[in-house]
C-alpha positions as CSV (number, residue, x, y, z in Angstrom):
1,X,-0.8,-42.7,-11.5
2,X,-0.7,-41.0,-8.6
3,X,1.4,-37.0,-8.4
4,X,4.6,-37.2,-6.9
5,X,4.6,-36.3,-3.1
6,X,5.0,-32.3,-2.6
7,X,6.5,-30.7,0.7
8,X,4.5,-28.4,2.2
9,X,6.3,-25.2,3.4
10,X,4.2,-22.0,4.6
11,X,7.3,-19.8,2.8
12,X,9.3,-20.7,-0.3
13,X,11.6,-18.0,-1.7
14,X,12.7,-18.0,-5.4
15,X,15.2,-15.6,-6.5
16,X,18.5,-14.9,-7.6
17,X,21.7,-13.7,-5.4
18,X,19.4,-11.7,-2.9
19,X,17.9,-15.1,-1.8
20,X,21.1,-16.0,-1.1
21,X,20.6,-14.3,2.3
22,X,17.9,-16.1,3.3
23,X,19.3,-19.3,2.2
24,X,22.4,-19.0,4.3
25,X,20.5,-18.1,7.5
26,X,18.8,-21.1,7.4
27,X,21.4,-23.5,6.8
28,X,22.6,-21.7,10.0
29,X,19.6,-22.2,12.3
30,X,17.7,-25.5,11.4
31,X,14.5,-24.2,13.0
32,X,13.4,-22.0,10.4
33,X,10.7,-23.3,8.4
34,X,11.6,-21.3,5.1
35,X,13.2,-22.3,1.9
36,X,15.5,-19.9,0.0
37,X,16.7,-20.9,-3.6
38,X,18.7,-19.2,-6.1
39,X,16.6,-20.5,-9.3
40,X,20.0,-19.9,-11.3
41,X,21.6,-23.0,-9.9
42,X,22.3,-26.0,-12.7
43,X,20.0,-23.7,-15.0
44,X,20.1,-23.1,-18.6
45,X,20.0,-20.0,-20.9
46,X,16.6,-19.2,-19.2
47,X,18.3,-18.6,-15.6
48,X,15.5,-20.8,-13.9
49,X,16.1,-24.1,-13.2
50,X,12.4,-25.6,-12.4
51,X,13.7,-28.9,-10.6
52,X,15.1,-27.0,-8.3
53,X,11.4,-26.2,-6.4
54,X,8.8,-27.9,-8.4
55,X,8.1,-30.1,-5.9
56,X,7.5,-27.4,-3.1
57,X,4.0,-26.4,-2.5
58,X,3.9,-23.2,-0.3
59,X,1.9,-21.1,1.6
60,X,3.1,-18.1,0.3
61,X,5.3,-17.8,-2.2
62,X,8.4,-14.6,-2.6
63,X,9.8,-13.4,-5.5
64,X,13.4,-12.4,-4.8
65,X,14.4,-11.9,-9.0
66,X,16.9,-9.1,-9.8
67,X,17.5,-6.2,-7.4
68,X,20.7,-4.9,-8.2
69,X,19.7,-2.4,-10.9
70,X,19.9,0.9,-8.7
71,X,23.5,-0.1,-8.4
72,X,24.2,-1.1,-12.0
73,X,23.1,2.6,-13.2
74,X,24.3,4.5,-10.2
75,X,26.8,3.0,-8.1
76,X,30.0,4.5,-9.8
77,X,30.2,8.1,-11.1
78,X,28.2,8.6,-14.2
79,X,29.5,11.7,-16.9
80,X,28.2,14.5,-16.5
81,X,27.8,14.0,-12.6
82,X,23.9,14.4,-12.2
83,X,21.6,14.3,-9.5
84,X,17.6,14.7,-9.3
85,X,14.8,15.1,-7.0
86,X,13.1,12.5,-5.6
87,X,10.7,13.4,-2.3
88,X,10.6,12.4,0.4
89,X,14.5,13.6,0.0
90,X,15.2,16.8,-0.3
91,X,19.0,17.0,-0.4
92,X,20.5,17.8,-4.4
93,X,24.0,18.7,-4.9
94,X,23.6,22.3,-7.5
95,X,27.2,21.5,-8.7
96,X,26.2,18.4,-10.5
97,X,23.0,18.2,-13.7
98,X,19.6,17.7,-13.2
99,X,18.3,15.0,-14.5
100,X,14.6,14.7,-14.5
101,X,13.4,11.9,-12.0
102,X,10.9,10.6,-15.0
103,X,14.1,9.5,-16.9
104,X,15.7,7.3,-13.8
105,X,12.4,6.0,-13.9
106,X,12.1,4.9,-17.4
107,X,15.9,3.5,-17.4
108,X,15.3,1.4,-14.1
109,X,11.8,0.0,-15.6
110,X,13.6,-1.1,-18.4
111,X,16.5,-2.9,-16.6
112,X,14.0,-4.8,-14.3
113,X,11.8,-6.2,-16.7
114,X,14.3,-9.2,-17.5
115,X,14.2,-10.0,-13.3
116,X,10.1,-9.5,-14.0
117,X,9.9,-11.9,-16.8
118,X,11.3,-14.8,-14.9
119,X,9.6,-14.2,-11.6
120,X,6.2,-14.3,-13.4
121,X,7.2,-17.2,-15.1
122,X,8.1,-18.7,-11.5
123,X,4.7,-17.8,-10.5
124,X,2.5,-19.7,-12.9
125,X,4.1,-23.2,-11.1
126,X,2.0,-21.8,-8.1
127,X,-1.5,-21.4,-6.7
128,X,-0.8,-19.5,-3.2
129,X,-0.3,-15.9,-2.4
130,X,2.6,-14.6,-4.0
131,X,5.0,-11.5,-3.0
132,X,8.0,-9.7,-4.2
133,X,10.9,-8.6,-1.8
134,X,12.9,-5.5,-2.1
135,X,16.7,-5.7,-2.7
136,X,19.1,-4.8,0.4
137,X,19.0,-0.8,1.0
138,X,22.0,0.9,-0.3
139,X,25.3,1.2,1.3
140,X,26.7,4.4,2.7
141,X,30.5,4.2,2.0
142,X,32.7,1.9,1.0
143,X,35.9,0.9,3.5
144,X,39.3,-0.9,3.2
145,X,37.9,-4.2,3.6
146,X,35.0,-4.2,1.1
147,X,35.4,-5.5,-2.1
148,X,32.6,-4.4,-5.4
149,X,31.5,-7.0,-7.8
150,X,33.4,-7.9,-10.5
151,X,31.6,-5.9,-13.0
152,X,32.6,-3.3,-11.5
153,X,36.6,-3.4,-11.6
154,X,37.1,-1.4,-14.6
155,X,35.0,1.6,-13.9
156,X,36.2,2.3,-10.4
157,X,37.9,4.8,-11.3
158,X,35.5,6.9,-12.0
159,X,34.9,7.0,-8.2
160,X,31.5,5.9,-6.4
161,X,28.3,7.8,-6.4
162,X,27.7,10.0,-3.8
163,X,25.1,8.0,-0.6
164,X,22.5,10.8,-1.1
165,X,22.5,9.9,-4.7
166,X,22.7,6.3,-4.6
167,X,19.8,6.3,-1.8
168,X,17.4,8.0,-3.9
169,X,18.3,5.8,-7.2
170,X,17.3,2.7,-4.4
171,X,13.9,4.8,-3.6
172,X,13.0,4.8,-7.2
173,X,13.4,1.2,-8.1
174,X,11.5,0.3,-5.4
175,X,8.8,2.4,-6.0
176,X,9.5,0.7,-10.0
177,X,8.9,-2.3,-8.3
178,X,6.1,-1.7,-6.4
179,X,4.3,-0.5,-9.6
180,X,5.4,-3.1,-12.0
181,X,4.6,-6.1,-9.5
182,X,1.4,-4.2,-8.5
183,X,0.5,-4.5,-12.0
184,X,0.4,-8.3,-12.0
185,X,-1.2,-8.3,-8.0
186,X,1.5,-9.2,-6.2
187,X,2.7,-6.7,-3.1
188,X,6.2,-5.3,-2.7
189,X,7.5,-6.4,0.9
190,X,9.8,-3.5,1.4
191,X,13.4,-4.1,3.1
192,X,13.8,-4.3,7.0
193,X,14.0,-1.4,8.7
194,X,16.1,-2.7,11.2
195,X,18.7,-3.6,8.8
196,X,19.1,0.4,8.5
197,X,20.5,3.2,10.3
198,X,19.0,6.6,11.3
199,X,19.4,7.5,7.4
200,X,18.1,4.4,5.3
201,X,21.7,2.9,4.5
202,X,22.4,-0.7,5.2
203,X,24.6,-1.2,8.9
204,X,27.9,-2.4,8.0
205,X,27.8,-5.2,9.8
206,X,25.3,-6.9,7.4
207,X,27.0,-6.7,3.9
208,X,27.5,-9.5,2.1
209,X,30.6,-10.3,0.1
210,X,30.0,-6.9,-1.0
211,X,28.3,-4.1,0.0
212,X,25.7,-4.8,-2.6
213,X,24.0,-7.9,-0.9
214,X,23.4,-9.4,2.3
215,X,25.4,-11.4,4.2
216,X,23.2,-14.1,6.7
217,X,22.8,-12.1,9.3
218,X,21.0,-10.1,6.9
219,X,19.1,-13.1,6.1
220,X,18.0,-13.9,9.9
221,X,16.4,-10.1,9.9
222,X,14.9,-11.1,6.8
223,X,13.2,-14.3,7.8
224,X,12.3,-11.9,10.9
225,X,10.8,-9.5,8.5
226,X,8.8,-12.2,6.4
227,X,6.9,-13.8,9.8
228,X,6.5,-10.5,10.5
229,X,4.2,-9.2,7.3
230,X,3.2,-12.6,6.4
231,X,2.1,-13.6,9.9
232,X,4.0,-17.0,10.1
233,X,4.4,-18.1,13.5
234,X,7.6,-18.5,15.0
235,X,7.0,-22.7,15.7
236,X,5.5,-23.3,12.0
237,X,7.2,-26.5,11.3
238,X,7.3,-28.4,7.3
239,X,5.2,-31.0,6.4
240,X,5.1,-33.2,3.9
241,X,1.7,-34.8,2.3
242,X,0.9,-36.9,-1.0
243,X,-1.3,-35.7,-3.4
């Protein structure tokens, strides 16, 4: 019996809510030969649903799994305040505890390995380069209009992190990331830096429904980004072959 037919794309991107992004810029603009797909939807306890992409066979495949860790542990006010040191920054409040930069590092290695686990198990469907995206940067203060995740309601009143803080906590999981992915070969595409201003903080213009993701024009930057370090041209077009 002959294998189903496969589609040919030169970039899928598997993921959870960050892919999201991606997803929506595309349904915006027909022209872009990516695919973008939260793995979560129709899934079971395992968070993947595998009929969801199993018939894709890409060029290069990103992993686009967790991301939102820095913000889980650091995004409201923590007791005692704290702050560490993490170069290249060099600002630290001395008003607030030190905490030893080793320790975020241990508690953000921990709380990615779940997002780890399913993107290597994504992986194995695939024989083609694979890469892992960074999450959106962090945001630099929150206004009238925004509105936090759920999970968050209930602390808020503890207040939100200070930006300085919060930027470094981002700089850490990514270098996490980098590490942890690195382990297994695959490369950490960092985020645009033209979603940023002068100080690494996401533009205000490209939050999601909250601050915490990206909204599409986010995702257009990021499909920008991805031809960009993955050298896909700009008329790449899908095909579709039997095998």
């Amino acid at each position: 019996m002959a294998d189903a037919a496969l589609t040919e794309v030169p970039i899928l991107i598997l993921g959870e809510s960050h892919s999201t992004a991606i997803s929506r810029a595309i349904e915006i603009e027909e022209d872009i030969p990516f695919v973008s797909i939260d793995v979560r939807t129709g899934s079971d306890k395992s968070k993947i649903n595998y009929e969801l992409f199993s018939f894709y066979r890409p060029e290069k495949l990103v992993l686009a799994f967790g991301g939102t860790e820095h913000n889980i542990i650091g995004m409201i006010e923590g007791e005692p305040k704290y702050d560490f040191l993490w170069p290249p920054f060099d600002d630290f409040d001395t008003e607030r505890t030190l905490i030893p930069a080793s320790a975020i590092e241990e508690i953000l290695a921990l709380r990615i390995k779940s997002g780890l686990r399913r993107a290597l198990r994504v992986r194995e469907l695939f024989d083609c380069p694979v890469f892992a995206l960074a999450p959106p940067p962090p945001f630099l203060a929150i206004d009238d209009a925004a509105a936090l995740p759920k999970a968050f309601a209930s602390l808020l009143e503890a207040g939100i992190a200070p930006a300085p803080i919060r930027r470094k906590l981002y700089a850490v999981q990514c270098a996490v990331m980098q590490s942890h992915y690195g382990s297994h070969d695959i490369p950490l595409i960092s985020a645009p830096k033209k979603a940023c201003d002068a100080n690494g903080y996401i533009l205000r213009k490209l939050w999601g429904r909250d601050p915490t993701h990206g909204n599409r024009h986010y995702g257009r930057i990021l499909v920008q980004h991805l031809r960009d370090k993955l050298g896909v041209k700009e008329n790449a077009a899908e095909k579709k072959t039997d095998d």
